[in-house]
C-alpha positions in Angstrom: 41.4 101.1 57.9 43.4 102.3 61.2 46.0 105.1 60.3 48.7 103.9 63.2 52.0 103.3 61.4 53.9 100.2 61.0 57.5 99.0 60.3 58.0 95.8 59.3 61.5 94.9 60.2 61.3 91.1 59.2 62.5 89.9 55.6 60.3 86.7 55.6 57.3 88.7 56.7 58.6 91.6 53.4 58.8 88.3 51.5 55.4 87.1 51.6 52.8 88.5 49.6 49.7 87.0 51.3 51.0 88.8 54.6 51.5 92.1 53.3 48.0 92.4 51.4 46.8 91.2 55.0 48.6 94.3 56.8 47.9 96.8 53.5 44.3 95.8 54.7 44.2 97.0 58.0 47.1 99.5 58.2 47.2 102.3 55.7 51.1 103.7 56.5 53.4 100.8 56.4 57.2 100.7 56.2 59.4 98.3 55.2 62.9 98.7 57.1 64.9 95.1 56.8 68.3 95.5 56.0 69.7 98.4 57.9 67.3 98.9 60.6 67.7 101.3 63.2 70.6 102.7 61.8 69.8 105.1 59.3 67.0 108.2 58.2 66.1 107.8 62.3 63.3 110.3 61.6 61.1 108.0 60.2 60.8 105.9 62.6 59.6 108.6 65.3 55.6 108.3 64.3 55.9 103.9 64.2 53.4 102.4 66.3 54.1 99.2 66.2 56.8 96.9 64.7 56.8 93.5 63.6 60.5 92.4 64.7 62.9 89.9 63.9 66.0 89.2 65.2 67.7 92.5 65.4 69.0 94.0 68.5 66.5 96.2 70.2 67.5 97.9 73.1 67.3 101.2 74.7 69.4 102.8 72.6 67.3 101.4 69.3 64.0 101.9 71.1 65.1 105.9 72.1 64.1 106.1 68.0 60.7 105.5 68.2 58.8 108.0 70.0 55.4 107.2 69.6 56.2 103.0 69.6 52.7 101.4 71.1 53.3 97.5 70.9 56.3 95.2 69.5 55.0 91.9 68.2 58.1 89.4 67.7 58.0 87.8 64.3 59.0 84.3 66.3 59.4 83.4 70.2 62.7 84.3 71.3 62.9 87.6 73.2 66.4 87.5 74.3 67.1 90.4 71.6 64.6 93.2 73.3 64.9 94.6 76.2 61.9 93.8 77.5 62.2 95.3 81.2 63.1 98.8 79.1 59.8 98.3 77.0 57.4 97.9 79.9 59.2 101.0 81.1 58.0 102.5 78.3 54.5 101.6 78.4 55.4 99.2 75.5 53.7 95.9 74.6 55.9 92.9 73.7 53.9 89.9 72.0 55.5 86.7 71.0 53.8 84.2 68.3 53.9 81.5 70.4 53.7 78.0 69.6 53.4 78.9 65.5 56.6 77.6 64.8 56.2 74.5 67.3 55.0 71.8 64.2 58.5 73.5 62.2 60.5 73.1 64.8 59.6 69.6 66.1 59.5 68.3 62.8 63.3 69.9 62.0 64.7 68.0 65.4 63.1 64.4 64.4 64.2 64.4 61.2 68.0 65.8 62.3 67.8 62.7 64.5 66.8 60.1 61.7 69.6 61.7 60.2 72.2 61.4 62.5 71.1 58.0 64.0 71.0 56.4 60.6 74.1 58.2 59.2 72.2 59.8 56.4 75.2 62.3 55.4 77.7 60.1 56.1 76.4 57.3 53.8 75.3 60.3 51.2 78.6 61.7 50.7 80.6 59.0 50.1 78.7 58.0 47.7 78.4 61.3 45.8 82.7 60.9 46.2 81.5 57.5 44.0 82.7 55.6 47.1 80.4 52.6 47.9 81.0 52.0 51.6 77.5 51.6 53.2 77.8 53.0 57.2 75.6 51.4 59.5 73.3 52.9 61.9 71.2 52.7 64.4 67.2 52.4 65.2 65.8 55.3 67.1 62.8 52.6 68.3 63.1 52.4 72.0 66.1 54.8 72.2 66.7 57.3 75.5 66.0 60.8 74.4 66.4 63.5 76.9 64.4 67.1 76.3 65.3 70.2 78.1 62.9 72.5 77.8 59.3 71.1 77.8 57.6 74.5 76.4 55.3 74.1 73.1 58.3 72.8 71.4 59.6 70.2 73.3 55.9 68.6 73.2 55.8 68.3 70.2 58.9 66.7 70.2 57.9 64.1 72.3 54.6 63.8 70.9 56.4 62.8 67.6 59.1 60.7 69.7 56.1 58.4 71.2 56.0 56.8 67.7 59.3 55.2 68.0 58.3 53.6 71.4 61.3 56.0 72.9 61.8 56.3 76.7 61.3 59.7 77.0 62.8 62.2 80.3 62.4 65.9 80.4 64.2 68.6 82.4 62.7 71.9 83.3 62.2 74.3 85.9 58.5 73.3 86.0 56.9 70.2 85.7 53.6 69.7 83.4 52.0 66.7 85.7 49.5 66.4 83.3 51.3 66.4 79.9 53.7 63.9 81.6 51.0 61.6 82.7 49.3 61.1 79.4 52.9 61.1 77.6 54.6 58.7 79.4 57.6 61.0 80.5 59.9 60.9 83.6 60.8 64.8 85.0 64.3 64.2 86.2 67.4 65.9 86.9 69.7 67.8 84.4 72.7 65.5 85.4 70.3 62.7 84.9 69.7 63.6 81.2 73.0 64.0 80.4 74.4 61.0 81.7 71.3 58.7 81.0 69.8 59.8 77.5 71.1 58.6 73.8 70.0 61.4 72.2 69.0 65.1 73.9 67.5 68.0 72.2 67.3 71.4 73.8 64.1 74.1 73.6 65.0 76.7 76.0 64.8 79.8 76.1 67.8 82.3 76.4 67.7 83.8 80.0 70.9 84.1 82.7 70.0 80.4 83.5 70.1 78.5 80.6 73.2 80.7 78.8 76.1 78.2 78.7 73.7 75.5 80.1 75.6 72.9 78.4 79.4 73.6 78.5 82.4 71.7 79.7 81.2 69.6 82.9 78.2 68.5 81.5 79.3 67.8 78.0 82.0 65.6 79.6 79.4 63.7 81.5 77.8 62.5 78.4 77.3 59.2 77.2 80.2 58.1 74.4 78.1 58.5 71.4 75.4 60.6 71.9 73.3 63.2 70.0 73.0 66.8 70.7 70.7 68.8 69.2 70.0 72.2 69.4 67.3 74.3 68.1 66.6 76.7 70.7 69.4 79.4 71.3 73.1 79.4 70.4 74.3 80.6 73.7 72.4 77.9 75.1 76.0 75.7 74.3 79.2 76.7 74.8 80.2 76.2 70.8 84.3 76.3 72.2 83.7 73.6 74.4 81.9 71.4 72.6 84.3 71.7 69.6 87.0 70.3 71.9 85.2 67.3 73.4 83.2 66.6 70.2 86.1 63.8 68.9 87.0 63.0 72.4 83.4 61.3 73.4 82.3 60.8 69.0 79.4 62.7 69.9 76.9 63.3 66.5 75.3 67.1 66.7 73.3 69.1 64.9 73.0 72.8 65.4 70.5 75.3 63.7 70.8 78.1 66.3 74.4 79.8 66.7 76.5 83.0 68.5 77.0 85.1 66.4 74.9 84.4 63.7 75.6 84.4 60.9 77.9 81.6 61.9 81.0 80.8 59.5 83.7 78.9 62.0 85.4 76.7 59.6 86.6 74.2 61.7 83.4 73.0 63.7 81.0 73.6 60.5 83.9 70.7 58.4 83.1 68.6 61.4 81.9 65.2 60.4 78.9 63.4 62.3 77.4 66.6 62.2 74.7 68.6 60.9 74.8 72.7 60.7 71.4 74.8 59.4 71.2 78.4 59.3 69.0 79.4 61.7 66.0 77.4 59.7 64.3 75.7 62.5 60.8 77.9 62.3 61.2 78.7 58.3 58.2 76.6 56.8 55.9 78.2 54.6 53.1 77.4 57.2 54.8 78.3 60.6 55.6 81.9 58.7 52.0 82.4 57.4 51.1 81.2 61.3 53.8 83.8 62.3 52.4 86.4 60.6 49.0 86.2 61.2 49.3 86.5 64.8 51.4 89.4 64.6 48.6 91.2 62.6 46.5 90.0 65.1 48.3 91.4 68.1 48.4 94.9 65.8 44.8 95.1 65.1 44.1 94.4 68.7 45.7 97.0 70.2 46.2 99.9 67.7 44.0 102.0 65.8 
């Protein structure tokens, strides 16, 4: 049993049963801190070791708290909330879980796009408004999908995307020769995506590059009728500039990643053609037990 101290500031990791038994196993001080985190009673966090985080803010003025903090593990991927530069200041490990949401993810996007391309919504609420007026769709088989990003996620994307016989381009600031060989996939240019692709899904990370990646110019440059899709970050699209040109081009999105979140702007979220999840993209039973696990992991490894 080590005696470092833990703080567990991530309600689905709180939420699962099998988890905590798992940490009560190997940790004997454990505290649960989910709702008002780093904002009250800062004296008990000055002996945490290590913190299993979500997606609060942590920065140098939330990290100044913990005195004796040893390693962070990030109950997800995104570290655009931490200030990461400040941690290895600090002599502080930062650990993602990645790829343990990928399968959630992926799976999310291709069925948002069966969605969309078919009409799904459209054609379910009329009917539940007892209106009979069938809305026709579209096949995704041998569509032109565009990924930006090609991480863990955006494999898996096109992994699933093969299926349907889709062409299949990728833009990122690295290219995977190998993955796009035995895929099938054409690297190609930003503009290229944009202007070319049907349907294109984002998995970027947040980072001074990518933060209004798609605003304006390149929404405007989009095919008449495409899909967005965005899974990744909210500040990844400008969500003012796409509200305007949304009618303009009848673009179909769906977004499960906003700024701020939560997200409550009436007039995109009554949008039709359009599909809005709270933040759900990695929220599968098995992607948070595969979460979990590698943040115990990471703990065990480096604390005592």
């Amino acid at each position: 049993m080590r005696k470092s101290t833990i703080l567990i500031a991530e309600k689905k990791f709180k939420e699962n049963a099998i988890l905590i038994k798992s940490l009560k196993k190997n940790f004997s001080k454990i505290i649960i801190d989910t709702n008002n985190i780093f904002s009250k009673n800062k004296k008990m966090y000055e002996n945490v070791d290590g913190i299993i985080l979500g997606l609060q803010d942590f920065n140098r003025n939330e990290i100044s708290y913990f005195k004796n903090l040893k390693i962070i593990t990030k109950f997800g991927v995104g570290l655009d909330n931490v200030d990461v530069d400040f941690c290895l200041k600090k002599k502080i490990k930062v650990l993602r879980a990645s790829g343990c949401n990928s399968i959630a993810v992926a799976e999310l996007v291709i069925g948002n796009i069966i969605n969309l391309i078919r009409n799904i919504n459209e054609n379910n609420n009329l009917l539940k408004k007892f209106k009979w007026q069938p809305t026709k769709g579209l096949e995704l088989y041998k569509k032109k999908v565009g990924i930006i990003g090609l991480g863990t996620i955006g494999k898996e994307v096109a992994l699933r995307l093969e299926a349907f016989k889709c062409t299949i381009s990728y833009h990122d600031i690295k290219r995977d020769l190998k993955f796009e060989k035995e895929n099938n996939l054409r690297a190609v240019s930003l503009n290229k995506i944009l202007t070319e692709s049907d349907i294109i899904t984002l998995h970027t990370p947040l980072t001074p590059k990518t933060l209004n990646l798609i605003s304006h110019k390149e929404l405007k440059i989009m095919k008449e009728n495409a899909i967005i899709i965005n899974t990744s970050r909210g500040k990844v699209i400008n969500l003012k500039d796409l509200s305007k040109i949304i009618r303009k081009k009848n673009l179909k999105i769906a977004l499960d990643v906003y700024e701020p979140e939560p997200f409550l702007e009436k007039k995109l979220l009554k949008m039709k053609n359009a599909i809005f999840t709270p933040h759900i993209g990695g929220t599968t039973e098995e992607a948070i037990m595969r979460i979990g696990k590698k943040n115990i992991l990471d703990l065990k490894k480096y604390l005592k």
